[in-house]
N, CA, C and O atoms as a DFTB+ gen file, in Angstrom:
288 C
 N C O
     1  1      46.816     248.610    -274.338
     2  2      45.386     248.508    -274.419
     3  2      44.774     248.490    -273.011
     4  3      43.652     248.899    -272.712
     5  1      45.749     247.914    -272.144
     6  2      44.873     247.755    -270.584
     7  2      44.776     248.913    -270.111
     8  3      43.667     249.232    -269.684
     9  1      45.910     249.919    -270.034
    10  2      45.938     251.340    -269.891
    11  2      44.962     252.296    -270.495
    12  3      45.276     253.421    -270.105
    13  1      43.920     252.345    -271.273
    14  2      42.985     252.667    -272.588
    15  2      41.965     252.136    -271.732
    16  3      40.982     252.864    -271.589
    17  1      41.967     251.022    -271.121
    18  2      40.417     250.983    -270.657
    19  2      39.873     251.495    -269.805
    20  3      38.727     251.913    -269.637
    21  1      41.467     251.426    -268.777
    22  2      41.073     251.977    -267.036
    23  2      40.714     253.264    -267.320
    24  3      39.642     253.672    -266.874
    25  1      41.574     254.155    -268.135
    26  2      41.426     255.401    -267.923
    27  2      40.066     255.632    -268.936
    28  3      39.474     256.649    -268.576
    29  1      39.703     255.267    -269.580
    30  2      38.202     255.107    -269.863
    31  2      37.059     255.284    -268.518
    32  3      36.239     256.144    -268.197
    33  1      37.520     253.944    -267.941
    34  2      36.193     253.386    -267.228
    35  2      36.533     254.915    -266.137
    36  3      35.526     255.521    -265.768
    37  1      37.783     255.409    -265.723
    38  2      37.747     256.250    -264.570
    39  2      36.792     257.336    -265.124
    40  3      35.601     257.441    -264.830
    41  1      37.582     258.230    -266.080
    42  2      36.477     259.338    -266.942
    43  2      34.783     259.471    -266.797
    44  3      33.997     260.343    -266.427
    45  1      34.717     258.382    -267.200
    46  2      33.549     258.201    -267.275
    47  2      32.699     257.975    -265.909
    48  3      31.534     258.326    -265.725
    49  1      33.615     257.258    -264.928
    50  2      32.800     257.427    -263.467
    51  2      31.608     255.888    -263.456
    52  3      30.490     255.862    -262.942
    53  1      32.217     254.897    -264.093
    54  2      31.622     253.548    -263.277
    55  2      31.308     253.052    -261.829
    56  3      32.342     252.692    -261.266
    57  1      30.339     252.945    -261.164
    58  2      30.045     252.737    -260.004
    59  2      28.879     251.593    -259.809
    60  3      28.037     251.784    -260.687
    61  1      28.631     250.818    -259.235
    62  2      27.798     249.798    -259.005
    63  2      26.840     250.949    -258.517
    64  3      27.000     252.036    -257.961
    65  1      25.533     250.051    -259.082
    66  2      24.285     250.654    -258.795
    67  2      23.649     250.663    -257.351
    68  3      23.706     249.643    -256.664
    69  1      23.140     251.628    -256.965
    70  2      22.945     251.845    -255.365
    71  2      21.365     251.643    -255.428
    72  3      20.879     251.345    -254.337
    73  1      20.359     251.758    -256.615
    74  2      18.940     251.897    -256.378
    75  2      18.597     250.642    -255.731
    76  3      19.370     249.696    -255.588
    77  1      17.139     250.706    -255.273
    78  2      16.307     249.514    -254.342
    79  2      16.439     247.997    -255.377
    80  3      16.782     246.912    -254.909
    81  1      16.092     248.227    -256.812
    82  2      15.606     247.607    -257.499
    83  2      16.645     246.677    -258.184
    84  3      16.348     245.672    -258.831
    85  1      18.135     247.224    -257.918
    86  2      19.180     246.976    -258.124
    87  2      19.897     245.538    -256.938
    88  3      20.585     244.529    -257.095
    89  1      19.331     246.132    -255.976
    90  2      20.089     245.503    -254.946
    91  2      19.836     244.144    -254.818
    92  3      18.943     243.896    -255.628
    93  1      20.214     242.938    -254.112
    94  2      19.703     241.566    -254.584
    95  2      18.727     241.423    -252.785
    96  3      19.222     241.662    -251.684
    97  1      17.776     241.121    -252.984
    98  2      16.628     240.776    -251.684
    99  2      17.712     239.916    -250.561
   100  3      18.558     239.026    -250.647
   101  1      16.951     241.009    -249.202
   102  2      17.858     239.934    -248.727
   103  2      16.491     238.459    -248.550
   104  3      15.263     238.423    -248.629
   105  1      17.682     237.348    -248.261
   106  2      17.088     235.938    -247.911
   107  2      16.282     236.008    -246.930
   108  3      16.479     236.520    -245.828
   109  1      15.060     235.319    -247.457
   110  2      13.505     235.145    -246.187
   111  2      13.865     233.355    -245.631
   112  3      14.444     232.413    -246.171
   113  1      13.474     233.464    -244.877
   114  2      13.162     232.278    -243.768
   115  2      12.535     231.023    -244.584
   116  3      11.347     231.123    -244.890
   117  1      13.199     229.911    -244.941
   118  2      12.369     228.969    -245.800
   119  2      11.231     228.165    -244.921
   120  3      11.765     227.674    -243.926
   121  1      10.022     227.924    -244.981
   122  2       9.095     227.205    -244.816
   123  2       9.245     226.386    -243.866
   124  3      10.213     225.682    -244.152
   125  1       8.681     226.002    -242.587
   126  2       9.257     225.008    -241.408
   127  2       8.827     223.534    -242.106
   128  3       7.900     223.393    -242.904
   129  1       9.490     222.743    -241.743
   130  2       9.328     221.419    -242.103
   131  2       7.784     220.627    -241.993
   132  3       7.067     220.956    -241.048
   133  1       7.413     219.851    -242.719
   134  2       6.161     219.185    -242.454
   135  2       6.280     218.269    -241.252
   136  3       7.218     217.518    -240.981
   137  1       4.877     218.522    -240.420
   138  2       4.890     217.837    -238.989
   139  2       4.605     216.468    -239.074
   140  3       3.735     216.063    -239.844
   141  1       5.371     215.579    -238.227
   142  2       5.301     214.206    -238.703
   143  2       4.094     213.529    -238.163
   144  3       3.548     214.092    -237.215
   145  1       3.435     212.100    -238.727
   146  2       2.127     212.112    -237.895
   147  2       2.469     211.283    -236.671
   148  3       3.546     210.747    -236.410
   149  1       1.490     211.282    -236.063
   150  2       1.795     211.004    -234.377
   151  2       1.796     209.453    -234.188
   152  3       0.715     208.964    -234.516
   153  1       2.704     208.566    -233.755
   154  2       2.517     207.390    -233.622
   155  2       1.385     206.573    -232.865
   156  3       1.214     206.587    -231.646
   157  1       0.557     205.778    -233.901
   158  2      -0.549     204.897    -233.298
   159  2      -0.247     203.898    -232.654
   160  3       0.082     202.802    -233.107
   161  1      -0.393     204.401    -230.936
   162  2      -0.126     203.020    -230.319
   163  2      -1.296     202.253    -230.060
   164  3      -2.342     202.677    -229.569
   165  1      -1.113     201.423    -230.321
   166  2      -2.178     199.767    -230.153
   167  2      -3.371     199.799    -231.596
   168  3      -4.408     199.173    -231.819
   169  1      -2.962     200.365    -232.009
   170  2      -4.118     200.991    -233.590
   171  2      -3.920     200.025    -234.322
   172  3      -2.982     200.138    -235.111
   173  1      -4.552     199.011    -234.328
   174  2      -4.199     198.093    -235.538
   175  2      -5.365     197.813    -236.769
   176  3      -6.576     198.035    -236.780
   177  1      -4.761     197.426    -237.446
   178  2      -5.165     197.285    -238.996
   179  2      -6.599     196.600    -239.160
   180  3      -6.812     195.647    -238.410
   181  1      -7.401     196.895    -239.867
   182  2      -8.906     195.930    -240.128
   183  2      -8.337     194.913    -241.220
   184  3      -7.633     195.347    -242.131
   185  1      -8.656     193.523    -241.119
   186  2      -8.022     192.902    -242.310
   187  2      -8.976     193.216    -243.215
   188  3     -10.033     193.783    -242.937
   189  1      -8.508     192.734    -244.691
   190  2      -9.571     192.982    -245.520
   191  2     -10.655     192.143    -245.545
   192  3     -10.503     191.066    -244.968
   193  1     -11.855     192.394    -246.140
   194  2     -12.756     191.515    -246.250
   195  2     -12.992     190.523    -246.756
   196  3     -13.636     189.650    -246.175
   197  1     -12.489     190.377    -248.095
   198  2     -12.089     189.216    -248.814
   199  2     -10.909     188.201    -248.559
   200  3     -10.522     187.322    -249.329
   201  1     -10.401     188.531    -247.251
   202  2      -9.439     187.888    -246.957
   203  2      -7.638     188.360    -247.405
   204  3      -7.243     189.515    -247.561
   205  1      -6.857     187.181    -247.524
   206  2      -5.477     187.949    -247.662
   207  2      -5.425     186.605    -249.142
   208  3      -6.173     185.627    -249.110
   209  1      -4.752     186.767    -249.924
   210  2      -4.488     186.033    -251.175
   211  2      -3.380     185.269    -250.652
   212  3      -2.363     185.618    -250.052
   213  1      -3.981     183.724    -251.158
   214  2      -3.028     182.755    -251.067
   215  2      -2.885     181.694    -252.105
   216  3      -3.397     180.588    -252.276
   217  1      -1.900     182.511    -252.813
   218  2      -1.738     181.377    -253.988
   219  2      -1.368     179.953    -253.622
   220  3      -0.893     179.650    -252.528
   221  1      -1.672     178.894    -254.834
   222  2      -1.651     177.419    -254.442
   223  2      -0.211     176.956    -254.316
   224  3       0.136     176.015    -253.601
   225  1       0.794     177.865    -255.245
   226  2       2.176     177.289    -255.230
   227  2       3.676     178.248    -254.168
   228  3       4.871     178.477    -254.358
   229  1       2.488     178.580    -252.898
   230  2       3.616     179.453    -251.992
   231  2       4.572     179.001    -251.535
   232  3       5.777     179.242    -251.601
   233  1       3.327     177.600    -250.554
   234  2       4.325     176.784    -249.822
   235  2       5.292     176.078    -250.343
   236  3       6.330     175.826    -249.731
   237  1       4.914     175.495    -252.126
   238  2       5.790     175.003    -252.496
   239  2       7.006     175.792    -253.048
   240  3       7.867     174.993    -253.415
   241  1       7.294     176.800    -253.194
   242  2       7.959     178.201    -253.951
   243  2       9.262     178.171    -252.089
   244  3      10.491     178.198    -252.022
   245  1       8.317     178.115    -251.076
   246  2       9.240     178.089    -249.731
   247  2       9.982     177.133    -249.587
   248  3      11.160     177.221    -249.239
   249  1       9.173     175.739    -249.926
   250  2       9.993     174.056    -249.842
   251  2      10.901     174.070    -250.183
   252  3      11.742     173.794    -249.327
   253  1      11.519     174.418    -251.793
   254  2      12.229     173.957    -252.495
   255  2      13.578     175.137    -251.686
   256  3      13.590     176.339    -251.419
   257  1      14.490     174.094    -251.538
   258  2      15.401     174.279    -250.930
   259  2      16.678     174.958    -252.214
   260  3      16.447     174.608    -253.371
   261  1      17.715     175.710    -252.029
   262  2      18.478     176.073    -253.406
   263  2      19.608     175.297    -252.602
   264  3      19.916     175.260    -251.411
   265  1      20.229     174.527    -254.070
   266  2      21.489     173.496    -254.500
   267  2      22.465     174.001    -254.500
   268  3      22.872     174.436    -255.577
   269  1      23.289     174.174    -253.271
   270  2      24.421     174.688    -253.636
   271  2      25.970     173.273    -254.096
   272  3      26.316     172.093    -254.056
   273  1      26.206     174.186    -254.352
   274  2      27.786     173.014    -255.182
   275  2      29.050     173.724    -254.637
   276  3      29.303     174.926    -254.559
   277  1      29.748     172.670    -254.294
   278  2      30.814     172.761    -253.431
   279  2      31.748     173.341    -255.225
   280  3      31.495     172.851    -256.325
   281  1      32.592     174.255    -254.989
   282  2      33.913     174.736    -256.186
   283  2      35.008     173.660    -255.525
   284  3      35.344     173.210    -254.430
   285  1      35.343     173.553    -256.995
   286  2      36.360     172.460    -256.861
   287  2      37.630     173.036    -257.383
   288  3      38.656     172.357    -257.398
């Protein structure tokens, strides 16, 4: 059967296609990277107007110390 095909495909004259439309594009140049923004020196922040939020139970949330236990 393998003999049956070749001499098929020869007969017949198989050849990869040579047209434009055929061919695979060559590769374009991908896109240059996005420009990074420029570092603000001494630019500092406006606080907000309403101030910064300070809940009533921070300091205590910081106090409490965690229990550790010695493994025995």
């Amino acid at each position: 059967m393998e003999g049956e095909k070749g001499a098929y495909y020869d007969e017949v004259g198989c050849a990869t296609p040579r047209r434009r439309e055929c061919q695979i594009p060559v590769a374009s140049l991908p896109p240059p990277p996005p420009k990074k923004k420029p570092f603000a020196l001494g630019k500092k922040r406006v606080p907000p107007k309403n101030g910064y939020f300070h809940p009533p139970d921070l300091d205590l949330f910081f106090a409490m110390a965690p229990i550790r236990q010695a493994c025995a």
